[in-house]
C-alpha positions in Angstrom: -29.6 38.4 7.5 -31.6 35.2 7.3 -30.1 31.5 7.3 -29.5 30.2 3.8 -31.2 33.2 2.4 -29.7 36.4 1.7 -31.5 39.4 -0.7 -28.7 39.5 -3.1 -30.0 42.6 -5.2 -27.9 45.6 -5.8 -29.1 49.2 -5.7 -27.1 49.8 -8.9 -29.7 47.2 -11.0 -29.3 43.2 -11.7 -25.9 41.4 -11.1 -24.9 38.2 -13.1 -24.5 35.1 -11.4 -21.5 33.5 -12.2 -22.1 30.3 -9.9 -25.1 28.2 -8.5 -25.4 25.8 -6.1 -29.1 24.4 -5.6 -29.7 22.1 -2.9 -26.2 20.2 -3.8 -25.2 16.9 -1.4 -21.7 15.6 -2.1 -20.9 11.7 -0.8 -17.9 9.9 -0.9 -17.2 6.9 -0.5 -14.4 5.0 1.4 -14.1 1.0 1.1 -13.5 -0.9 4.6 -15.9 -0.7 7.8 -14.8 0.4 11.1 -14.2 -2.2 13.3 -12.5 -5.7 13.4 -13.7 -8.2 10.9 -15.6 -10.2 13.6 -16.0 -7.8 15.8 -19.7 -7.2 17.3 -20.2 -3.3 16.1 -19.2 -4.3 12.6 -21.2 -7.4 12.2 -24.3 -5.2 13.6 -23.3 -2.2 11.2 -23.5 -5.4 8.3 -27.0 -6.2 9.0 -28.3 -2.6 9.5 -26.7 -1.6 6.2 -27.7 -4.8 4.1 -29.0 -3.5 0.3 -25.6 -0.7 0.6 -22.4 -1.7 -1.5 -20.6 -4.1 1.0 -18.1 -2.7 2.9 -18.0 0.6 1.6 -18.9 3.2 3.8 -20.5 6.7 3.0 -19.2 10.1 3.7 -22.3 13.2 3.5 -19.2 15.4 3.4 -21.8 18.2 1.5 -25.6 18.3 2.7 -28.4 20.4 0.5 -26.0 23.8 0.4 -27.7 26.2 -1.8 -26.2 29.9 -2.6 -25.7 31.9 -5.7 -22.6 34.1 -6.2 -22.3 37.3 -8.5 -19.7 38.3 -10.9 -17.2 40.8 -8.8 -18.0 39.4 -5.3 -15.2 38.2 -3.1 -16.7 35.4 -0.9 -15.1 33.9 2.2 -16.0 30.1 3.2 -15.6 29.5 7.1 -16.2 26.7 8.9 -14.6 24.4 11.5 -11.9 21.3 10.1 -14.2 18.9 7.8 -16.9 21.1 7.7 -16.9 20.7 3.9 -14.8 23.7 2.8 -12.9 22.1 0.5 -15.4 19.6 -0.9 -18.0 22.3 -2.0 -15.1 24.0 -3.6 -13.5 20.6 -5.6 -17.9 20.4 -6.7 -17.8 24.0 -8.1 -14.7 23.5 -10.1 -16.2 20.1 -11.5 -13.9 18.1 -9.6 -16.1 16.3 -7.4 -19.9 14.7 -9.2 -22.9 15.3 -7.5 -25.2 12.7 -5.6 -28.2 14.9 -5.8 -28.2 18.8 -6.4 -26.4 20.6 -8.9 -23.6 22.9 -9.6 -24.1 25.6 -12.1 -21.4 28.2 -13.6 -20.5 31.3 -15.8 -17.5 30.8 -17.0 -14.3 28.0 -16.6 -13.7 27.9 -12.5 -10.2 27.7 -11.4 -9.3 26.0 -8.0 -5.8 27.3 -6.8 -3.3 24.4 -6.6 -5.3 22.3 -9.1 -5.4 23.9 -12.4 -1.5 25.2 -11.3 -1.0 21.4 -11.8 2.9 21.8 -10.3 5.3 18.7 -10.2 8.0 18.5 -7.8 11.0 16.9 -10.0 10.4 19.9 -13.1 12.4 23.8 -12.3 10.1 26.8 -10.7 10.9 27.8 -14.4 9.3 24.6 -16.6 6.2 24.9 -13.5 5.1 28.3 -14.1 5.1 27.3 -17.8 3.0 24.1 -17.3 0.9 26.0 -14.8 -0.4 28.6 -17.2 -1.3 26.5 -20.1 -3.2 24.1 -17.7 -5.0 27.5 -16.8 -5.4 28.2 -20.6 -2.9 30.3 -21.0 -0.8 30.8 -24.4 3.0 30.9 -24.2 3.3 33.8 -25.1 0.7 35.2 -22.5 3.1 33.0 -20.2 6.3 34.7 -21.4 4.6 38.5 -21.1 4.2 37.3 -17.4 6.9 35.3 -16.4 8.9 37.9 -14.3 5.9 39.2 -12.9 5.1 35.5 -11.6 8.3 35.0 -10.3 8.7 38.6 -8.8 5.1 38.6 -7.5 6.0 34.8 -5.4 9.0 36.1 -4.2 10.9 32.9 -4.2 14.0 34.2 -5.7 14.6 36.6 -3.2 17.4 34.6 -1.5 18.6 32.7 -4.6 18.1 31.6 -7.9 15.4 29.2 -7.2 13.4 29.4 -9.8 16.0 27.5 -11.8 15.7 24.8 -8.9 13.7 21.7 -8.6 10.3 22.1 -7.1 11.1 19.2 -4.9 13.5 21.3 -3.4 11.5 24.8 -2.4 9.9 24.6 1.1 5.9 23.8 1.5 5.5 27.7 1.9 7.5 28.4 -1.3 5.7 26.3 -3.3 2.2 27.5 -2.2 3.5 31.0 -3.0 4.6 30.5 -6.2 0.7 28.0 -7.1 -0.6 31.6 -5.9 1.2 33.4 -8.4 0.5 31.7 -11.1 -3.2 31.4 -10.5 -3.2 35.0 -9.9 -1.4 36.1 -13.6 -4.4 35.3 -15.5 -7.4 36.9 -15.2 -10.6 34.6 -14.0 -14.1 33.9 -14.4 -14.2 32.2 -11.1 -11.2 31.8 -8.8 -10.9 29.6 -5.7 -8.2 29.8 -3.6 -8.2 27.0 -0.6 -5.5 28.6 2.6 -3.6 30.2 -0.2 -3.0 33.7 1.8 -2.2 31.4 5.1 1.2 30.9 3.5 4.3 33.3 3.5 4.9 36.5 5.3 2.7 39.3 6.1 4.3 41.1 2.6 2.9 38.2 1.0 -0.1 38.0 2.3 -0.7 42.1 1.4 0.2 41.5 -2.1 -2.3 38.3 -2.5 -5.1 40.8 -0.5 -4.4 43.4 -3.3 -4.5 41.0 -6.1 -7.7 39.4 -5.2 -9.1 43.0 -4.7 -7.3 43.7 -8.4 -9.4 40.5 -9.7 -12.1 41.4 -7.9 -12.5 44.6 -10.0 -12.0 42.7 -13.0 -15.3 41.5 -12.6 -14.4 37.8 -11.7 -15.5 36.3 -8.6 -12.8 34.7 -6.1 -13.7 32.3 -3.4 -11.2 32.1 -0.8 -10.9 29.5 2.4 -9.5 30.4 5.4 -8.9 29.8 9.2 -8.0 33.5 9.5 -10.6 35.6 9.9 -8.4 39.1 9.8 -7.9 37.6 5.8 -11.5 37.2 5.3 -12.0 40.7 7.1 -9.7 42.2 4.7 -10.3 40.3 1.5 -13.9 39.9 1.6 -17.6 41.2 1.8 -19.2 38.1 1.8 -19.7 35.2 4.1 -20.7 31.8 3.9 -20.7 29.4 6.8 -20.2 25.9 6.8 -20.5 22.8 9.6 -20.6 19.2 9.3 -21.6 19.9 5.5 -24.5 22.3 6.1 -25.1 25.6 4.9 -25.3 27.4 8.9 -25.1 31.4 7.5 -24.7 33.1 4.5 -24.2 37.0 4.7 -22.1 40.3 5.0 -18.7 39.4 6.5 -19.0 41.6 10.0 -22.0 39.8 10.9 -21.3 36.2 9.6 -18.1 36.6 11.8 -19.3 37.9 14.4 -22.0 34.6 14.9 -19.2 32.1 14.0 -16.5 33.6 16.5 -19.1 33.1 19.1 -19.4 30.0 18.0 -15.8 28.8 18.3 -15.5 30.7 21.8 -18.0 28.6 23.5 
């Protein structure tokens, strides 16, 4: 395994990529400095950045991460908080412009909890509806799969909640039921940010199985996690994040193993 460089070729002859990344650096930008208005760091951080937009300050939140994924891998993203999970994953699904670098895909990506664009005042009911024709779903794709979604999320286990206001389910039920409508359709590329951090252990083994389901249906899924035993179980790939940069990129045992050293020290 080598850092930023991993032989990605398969005994059983060429795989398709269905997402590159080549040398890609994400910046935001936040307006206001640190520091009082007249205070010494910030008149000195005024003449050191002179030529910059004034009082905006810059954010290297992504810095020259390369990789290439392949149609039917499941890839885990690890990191520590800020280490620019979430960014390179807003990039992929187009969410985020580049400021050098660029993004290349096979296929319509589909970030979990974004494309499910859910609002808190319609029913469970209207959301799963809304949520499948922002992924491109037809209705009646929707309808075919409606008590699957609901059965799959498990929100109406206690109740008749799907009837209910979202504004009204708790933080896990919600992320349960974004899950569940992500995972009805079938995707080119899926990215799921925490998703199988939510809801119980039955939960989380019926999210593992679906990925593994989607997986097979040649898509590739990218999933986020600060649990390793999910990225043990869900995936065989590895990629390594901190403060932006790409640190490993390989099989899941060994990536692991050198990032849970990491954390222990």
């Amino acid at each position: 395994m080598a850092e930023a460089d991993v032989d990605q070729g398969a005994p059983g002859g060429p795989r398709t990529p269905t997402v590159i990344a080549d040398d890609l650096h994400i910046v935001y930008r936040v307006n206001g400095t640190k520091g009082g208005k007249g205070s010494a760091t910030a008149a000195l951080s005024r003449i050191l950045k002179r030529g910059e937009e004034r009082g905006v300050r810059k954010v290297h939140a992504v810095r020259g991460v390369s990789f290439t994924a392949y149609r039917g891998e499941a890839i885990g993203l690890i990191g520590s908080n800020g280490s620019g999970k979430s960014t390179l994953l807003k990039a992929v699904a187009g969410l985020l412009p580049a400021e050098s670098g660029k993004v290349y895909t096979d296929g319509q990506p589909s970030l979990l909890g974004v494309n499910a664009a859910l609002m808190n005042d319609l029913t469970g009911e209207r959301n799963v509806m809304l949520g499948g024709l922002a992924m491109g779903m037809t209705r009646e794709q929707i309808r075919e799969r409606y008590q699957g979604i609901v059965d799959f999320s498990g929100i109406n286990e206690k109740g008749d909640f799907i009837t209910l206001p979202m504004r009204t389910y708790s933080s896990g039920m919600a992320a349960r039921l974004r899950f569940s409508i992500a995972a009805a359709k079938d995707h080119d590329v899926l990215m799921i940010d925490e998703a199988l951090a939510t809801g119980d252990k039955k939960f989380q083994k019926r999210s593992e199985a679906r990925i593994r389901e989607l997986r097979k249906e040649a898509g590739t899924v990218f999933l986020v996690s600060h649990n390793n035993k999910s990225i043990r179980d869900t995936c065989d790939r590895v990629i390594w994040l901190e403060h932006g940069e790409l640190r490993l990129d390989g099989p899941t045992a060994e990536v692991l193993k050198e990032y849970e050293k990491f954390t222990s020290k």
